[in-house]
CHARMM internal coordinates of N, CA and C (Angstrom, degrees):
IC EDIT
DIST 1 N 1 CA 1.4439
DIST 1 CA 1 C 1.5187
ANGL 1 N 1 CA 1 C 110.29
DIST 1 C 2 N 1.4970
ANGL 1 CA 1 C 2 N 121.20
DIHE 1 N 1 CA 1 C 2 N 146.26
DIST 2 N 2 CA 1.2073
ANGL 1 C 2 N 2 CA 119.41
DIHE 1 CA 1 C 2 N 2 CA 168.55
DIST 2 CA 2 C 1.1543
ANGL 2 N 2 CA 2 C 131.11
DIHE 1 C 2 N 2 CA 2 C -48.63
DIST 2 C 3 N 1.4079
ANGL 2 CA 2 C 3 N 106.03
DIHE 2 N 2 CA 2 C 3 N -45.78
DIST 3 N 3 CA 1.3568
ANGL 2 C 3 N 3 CA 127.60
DIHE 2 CA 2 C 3 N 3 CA -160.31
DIST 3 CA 3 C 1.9126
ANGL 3 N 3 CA 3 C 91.93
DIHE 2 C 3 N 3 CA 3 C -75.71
DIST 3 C 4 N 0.2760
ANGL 3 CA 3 C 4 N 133.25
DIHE 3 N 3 CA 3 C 4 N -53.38
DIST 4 N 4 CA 2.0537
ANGL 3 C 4 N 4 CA 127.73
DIHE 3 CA 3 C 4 N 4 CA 167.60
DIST 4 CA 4 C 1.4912
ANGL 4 N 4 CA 4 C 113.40
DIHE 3 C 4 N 4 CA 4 C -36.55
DIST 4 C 5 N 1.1576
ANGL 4 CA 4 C 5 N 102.87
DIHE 4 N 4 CA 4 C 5 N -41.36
DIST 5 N 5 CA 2.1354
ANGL 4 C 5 N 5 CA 102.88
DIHE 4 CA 4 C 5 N 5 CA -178.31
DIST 5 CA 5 C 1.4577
ANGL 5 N 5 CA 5 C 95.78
DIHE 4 C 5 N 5 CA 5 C -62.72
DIST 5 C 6 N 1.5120
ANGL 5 CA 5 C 6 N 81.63
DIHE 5 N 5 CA 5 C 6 N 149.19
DIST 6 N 6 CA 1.3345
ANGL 5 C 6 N 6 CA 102.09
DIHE 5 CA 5 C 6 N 6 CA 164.85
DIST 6 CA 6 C 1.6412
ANGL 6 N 6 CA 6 C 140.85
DIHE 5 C 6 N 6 CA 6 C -25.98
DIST 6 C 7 N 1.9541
ANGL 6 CA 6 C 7 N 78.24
DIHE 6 N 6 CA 6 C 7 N -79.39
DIST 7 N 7 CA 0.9401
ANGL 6 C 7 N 7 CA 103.46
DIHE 6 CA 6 C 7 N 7 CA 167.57
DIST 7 CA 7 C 1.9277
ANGL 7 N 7 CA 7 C 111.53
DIHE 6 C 7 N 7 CA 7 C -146.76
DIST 7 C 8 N 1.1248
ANGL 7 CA 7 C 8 N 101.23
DIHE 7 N 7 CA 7 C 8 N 150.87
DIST 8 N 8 CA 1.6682
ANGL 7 C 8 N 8 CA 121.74
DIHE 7 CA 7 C 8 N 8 CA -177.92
DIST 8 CA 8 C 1.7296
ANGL 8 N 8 CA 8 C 122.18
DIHE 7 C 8 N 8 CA 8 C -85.10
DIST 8 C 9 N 0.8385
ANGL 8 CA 8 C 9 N 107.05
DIHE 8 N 8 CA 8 C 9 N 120.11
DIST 9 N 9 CA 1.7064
ANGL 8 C 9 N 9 CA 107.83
DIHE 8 CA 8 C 9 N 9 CA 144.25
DIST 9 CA 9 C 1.1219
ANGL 9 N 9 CA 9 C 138.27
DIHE 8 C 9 N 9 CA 9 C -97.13
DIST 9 C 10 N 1.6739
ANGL 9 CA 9 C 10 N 136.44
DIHE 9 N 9 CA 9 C 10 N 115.31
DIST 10 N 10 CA 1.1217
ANGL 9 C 10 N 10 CA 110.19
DIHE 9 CA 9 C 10 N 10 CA -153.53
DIST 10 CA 10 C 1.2544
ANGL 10 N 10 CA 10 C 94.53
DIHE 9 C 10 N 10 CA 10 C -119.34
DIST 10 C 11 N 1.2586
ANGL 10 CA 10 C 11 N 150.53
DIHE 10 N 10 CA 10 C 11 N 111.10
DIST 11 N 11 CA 1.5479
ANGL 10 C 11 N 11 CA 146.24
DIHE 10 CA 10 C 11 N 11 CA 150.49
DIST 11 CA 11 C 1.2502
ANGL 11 N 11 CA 11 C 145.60
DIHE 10 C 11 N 11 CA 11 C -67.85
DIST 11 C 12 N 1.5097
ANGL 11 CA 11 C 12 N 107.00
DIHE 11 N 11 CA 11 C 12 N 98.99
DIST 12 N 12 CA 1.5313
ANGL 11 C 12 N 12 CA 123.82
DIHE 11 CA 11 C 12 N 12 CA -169.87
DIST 12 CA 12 C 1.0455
ANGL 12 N 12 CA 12 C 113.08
DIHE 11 C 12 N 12 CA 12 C -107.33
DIST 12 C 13 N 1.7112
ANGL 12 CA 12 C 13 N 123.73
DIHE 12 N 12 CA 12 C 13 N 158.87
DIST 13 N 13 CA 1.4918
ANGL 12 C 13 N 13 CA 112.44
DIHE 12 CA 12 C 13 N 13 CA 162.85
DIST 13 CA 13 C 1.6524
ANGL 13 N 13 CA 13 C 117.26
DIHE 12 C 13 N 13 CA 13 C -94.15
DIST 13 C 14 N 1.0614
ANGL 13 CA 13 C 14 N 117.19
DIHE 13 N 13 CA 13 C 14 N -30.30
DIST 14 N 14 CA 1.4078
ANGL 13 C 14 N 14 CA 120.65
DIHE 13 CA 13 C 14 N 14 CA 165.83
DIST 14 CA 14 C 1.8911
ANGL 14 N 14 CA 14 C 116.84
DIHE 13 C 14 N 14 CA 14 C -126.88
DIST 14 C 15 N 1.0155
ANGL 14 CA 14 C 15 N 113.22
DIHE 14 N 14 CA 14 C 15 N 165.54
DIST 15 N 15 CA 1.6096
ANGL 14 C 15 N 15 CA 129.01
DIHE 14 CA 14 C 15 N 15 CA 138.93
DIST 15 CA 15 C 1.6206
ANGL 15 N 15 CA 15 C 118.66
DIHE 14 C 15 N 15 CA 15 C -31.59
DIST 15 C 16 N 1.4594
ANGL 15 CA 15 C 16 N 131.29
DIHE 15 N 15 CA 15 C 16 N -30.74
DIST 16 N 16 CA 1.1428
ANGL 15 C 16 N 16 CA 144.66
DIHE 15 CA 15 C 16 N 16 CA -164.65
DIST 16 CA 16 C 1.7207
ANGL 16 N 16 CA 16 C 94.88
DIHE 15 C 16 N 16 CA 16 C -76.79
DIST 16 C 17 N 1.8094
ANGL 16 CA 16 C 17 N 98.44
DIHE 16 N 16 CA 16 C 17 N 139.53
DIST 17 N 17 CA 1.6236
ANGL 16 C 17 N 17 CA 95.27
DIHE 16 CA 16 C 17 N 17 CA 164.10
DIST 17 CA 17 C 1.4022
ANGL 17 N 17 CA 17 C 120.98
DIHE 16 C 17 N 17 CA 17 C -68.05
DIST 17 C 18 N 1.5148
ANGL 17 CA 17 C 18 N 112.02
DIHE 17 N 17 CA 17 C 18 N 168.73
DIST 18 N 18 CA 1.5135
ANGL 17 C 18 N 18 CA 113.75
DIHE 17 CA 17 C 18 N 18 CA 177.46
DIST 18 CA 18 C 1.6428
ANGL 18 N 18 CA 18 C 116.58
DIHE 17 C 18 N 18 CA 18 C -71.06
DIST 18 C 19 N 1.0355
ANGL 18 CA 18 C 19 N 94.91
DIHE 18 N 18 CA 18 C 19 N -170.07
DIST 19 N 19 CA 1.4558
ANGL 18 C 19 N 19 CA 110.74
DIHE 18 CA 18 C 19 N 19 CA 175.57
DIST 19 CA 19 C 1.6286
ANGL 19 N 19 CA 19 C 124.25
DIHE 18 C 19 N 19 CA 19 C -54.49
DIST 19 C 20 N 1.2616
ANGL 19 CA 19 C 20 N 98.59
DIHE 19 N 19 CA 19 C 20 N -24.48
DIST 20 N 20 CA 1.6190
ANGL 19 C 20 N 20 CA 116.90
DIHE 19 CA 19 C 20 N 20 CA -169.88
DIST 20 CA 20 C 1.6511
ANGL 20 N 20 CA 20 C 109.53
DIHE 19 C 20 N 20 CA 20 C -112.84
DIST 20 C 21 N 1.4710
ANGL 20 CA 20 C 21 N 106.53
DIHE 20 N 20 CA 20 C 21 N -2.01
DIST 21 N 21 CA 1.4067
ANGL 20 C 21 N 21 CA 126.66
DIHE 20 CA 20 C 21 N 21 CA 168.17
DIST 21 CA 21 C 1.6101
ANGL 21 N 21 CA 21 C 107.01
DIHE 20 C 21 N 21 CA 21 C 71.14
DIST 21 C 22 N 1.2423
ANGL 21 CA 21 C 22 N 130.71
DIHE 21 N 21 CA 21 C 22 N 16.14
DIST 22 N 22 CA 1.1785
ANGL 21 C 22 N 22 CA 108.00
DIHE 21 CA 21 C 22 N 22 CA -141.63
DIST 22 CA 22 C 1.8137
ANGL 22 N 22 CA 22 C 79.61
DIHE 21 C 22 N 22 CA 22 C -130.24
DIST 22 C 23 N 1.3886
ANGL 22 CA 22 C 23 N 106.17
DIHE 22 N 22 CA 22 C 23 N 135.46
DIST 23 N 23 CA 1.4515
ANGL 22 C 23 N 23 CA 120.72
DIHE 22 CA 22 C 23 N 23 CA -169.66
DIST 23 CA 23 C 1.4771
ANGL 23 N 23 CA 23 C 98.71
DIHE 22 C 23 N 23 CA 23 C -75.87
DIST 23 C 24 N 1.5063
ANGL 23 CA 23 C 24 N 121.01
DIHE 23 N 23 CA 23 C 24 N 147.97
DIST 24 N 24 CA 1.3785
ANGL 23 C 24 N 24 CA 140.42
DIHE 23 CA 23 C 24 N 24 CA -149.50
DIST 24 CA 24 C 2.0192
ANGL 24 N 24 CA 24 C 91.72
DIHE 23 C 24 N 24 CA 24 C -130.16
DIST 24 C 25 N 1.8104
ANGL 24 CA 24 C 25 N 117.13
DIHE 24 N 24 CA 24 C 25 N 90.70
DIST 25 N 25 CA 1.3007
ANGL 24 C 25 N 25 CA 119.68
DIHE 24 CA 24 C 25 N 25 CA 167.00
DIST 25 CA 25 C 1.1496
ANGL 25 N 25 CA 25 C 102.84
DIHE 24 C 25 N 25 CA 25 C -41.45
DIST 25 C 26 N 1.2397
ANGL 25 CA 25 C 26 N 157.51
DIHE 25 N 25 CA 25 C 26 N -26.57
DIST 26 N 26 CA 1.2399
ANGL 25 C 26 N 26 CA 122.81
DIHE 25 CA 25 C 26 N 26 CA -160.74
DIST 26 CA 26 C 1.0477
ANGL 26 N 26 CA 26 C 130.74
DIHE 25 C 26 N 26 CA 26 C -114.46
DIST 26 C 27 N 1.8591
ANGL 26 CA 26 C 27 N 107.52
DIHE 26 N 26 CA 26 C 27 N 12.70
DIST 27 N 27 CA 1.5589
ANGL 26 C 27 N 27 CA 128.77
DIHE 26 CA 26 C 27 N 27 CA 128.99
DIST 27 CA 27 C 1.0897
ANGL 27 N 27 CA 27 C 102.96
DIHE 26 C 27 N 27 CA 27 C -35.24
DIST 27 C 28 N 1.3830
ANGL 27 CA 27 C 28 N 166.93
DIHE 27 N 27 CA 27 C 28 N -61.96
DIST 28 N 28 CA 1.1186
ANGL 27 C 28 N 28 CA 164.20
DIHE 27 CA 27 C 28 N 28 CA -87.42
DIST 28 CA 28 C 1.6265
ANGL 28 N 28 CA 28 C 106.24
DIHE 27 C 28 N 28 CA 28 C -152.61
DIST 28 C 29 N 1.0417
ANGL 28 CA 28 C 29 N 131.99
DIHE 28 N 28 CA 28 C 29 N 25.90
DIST 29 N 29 CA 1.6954
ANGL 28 C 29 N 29 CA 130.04
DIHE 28 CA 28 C 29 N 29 CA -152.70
DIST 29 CA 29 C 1.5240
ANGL 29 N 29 CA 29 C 81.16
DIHE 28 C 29 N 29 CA 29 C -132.78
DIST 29 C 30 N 1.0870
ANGL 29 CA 29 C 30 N 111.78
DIHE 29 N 29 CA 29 C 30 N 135.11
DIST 30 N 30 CA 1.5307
ANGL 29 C 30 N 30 CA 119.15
DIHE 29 CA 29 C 30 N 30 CA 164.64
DIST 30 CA 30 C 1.2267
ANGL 30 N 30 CA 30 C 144.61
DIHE 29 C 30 N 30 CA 30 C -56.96
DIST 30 C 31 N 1.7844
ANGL 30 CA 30 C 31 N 90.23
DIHE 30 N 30 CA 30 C 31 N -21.61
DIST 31 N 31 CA 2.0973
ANGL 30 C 31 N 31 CA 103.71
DIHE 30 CA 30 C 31 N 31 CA 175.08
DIST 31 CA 31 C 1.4746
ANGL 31 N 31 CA 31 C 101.82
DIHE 30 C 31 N 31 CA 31 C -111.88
DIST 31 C 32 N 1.3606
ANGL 31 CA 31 C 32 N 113.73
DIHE 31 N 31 CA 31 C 32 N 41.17
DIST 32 N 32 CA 1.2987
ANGL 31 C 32 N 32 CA 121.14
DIHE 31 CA 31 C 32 N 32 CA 160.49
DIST 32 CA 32 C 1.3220
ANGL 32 N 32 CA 32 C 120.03
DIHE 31 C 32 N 32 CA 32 C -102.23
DIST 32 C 33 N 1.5018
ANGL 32 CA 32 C 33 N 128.71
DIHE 32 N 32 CA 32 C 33 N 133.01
DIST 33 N 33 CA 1.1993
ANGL 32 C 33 N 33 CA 99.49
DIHE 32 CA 32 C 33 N 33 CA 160.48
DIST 33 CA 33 C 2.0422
ANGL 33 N 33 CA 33 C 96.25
DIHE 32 C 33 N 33 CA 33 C -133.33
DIST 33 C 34 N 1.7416
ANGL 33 CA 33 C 34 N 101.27
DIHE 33 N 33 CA 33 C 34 N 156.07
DIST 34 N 34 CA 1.3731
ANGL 33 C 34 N 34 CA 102.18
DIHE 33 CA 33 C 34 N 34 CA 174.71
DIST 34 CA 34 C 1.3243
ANGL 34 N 34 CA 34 C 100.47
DIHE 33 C 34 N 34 CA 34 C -71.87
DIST 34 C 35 N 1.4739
ANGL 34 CA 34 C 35 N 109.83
DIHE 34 N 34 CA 34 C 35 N 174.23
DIST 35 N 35 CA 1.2723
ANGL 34 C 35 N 35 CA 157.25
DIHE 34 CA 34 C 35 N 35 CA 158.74
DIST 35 CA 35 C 1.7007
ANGL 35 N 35 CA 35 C 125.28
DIHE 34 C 35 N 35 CA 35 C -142.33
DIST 35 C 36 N 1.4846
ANGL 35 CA 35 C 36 N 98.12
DIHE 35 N 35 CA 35 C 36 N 100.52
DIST 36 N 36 CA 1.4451
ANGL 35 C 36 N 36 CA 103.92
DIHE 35 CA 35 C 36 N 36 CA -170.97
DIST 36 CA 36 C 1.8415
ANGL 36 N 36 CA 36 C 111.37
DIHE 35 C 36 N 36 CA 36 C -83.14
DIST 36 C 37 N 0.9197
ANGL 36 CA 36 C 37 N 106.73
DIHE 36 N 36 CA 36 C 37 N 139.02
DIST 37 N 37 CA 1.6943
ANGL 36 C 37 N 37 CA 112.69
DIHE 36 CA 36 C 37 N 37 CA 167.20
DIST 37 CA 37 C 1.4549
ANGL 37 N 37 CA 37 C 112.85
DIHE 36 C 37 N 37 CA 37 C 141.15
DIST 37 C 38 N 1.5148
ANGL 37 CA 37 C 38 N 120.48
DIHE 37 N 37 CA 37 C 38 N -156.21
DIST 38 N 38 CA 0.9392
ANGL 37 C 38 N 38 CA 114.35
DIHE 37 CA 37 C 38 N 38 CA 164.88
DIST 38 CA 38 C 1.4762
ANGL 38 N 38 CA 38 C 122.61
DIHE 37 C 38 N 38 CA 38 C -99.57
DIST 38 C 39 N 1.8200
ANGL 38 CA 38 C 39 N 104.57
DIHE 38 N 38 CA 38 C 39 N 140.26
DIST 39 N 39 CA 1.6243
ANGL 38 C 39 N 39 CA 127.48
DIHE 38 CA 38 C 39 N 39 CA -154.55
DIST 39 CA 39 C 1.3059
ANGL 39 N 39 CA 39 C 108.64
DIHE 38 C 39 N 39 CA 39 C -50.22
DIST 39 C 40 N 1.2417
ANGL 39 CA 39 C 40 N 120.94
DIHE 39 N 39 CA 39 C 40 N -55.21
DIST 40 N 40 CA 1.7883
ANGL 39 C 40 N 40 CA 130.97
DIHE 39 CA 39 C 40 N 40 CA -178.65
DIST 40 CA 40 C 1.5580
ANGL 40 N 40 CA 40 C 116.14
DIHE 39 C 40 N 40 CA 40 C -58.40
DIST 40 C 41 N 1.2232
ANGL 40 CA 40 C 41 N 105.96
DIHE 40 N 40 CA 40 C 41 N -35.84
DIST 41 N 41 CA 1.6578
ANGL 40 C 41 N 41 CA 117.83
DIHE 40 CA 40 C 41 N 41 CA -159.62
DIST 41 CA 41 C 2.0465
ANGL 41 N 41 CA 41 C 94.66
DIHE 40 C 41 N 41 CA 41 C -87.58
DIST 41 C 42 N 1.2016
ANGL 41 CA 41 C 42 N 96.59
DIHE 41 N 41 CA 41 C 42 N -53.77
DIST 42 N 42 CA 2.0544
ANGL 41 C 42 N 42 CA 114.22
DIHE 41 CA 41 C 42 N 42 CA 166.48
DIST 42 CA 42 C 1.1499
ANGL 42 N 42 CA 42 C 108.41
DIHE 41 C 42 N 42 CA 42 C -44.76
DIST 42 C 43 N 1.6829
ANGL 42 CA 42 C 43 N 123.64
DIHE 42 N 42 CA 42 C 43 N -54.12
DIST 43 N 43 CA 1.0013
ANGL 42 C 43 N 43 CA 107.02
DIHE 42 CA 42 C 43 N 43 CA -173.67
DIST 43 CA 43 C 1.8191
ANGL 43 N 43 CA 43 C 122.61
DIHE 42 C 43 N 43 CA 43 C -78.57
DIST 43 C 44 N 1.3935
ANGL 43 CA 43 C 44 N 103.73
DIHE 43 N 43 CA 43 C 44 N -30.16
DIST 44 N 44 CA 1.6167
ANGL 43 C 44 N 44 CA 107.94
DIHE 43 CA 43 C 44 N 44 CA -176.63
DIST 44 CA 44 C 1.6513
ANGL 44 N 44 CA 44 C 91.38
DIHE 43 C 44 N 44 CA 44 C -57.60
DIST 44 C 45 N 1.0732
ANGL 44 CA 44 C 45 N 141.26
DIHE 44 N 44 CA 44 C 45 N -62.40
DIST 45 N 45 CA 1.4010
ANGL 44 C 45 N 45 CA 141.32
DIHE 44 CA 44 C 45 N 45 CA -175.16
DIST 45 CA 45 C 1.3725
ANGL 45 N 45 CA 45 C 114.02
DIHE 44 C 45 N 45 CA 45 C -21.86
DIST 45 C 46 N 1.8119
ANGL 45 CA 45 C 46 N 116.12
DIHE 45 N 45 CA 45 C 46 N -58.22
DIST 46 N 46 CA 1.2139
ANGL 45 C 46 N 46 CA 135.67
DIHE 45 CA 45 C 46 N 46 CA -172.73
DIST 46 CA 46 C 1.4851
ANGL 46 N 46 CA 46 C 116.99
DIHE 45 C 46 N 46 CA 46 C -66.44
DIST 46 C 47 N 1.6051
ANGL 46 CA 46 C 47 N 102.49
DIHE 46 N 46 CA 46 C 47 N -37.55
DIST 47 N 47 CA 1.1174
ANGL 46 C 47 N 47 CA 108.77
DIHE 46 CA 46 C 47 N 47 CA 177.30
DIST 47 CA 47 C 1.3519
ANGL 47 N 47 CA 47 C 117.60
DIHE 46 C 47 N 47 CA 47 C -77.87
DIST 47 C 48 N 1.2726
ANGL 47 CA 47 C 48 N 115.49
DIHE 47 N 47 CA 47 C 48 N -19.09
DIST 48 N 48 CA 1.7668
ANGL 47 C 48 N 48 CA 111.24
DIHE 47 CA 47 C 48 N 48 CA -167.25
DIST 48 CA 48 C 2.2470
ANGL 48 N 48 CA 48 C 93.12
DIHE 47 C 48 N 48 CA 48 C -105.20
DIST 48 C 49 N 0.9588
ANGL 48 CA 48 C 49 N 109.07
DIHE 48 N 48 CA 48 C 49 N 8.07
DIST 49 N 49 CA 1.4803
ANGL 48 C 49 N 49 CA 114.34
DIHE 48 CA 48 C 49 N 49 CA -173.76
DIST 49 CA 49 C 1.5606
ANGL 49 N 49 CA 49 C 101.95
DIHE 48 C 49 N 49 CA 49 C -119.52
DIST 49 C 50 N 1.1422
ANGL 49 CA 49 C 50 N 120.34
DIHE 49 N 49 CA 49 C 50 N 13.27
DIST 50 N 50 CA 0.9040
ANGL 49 C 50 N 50 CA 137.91
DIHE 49 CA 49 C 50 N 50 CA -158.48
DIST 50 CA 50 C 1.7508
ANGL 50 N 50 CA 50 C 112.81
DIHE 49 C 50 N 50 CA 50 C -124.11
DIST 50 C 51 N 1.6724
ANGL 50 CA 50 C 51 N 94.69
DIHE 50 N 50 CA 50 C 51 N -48.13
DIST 51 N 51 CA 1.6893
ANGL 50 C 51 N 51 CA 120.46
DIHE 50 CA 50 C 51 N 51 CA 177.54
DIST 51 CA 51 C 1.5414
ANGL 51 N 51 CA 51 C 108.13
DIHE 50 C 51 N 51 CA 51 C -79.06
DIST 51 C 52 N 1.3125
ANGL 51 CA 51 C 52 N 106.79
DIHE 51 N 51 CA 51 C 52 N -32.11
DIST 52 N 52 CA 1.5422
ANGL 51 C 52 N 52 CA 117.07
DIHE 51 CA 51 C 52 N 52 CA 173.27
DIST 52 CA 52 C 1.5790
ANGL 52 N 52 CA 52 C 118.42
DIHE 51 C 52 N 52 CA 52 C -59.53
DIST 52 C 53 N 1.6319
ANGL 52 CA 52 C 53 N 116.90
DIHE 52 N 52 CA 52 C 53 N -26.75
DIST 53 N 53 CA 1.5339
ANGL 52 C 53 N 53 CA 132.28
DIHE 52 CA 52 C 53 N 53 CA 171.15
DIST 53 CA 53 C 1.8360
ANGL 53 N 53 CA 53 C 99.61
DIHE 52 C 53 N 53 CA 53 C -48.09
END
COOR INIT
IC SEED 1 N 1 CA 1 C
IC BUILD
């Protein structure tokens, strides 16, 4: 479950609700943090900035 990690990454492209309109609590969780852009391109970043550790 999410809610057990630590901590979160959450990857969005905007502030705007989804498709299903329906607001996502765990925007709202404190060991979350966003990441705005696009998901695939954000994540290769994270992952290769990540390998560099």
């Amino acid at each position: 479950k999410v809610s057990n990690a630590a901590n979160v990454i959450f990857l969005k492209r905007s502030m705007r609700p989804g498709f299903a309109g329906i607001e996502n609590e765990l925007l709202y969780d404190p060991k979350t943090m966003l990441l705005f852009g696009d998901a695939k391109a954000s994540l290769t970043k994270v992952v290769s900035a990540l390998k560099a550790l």
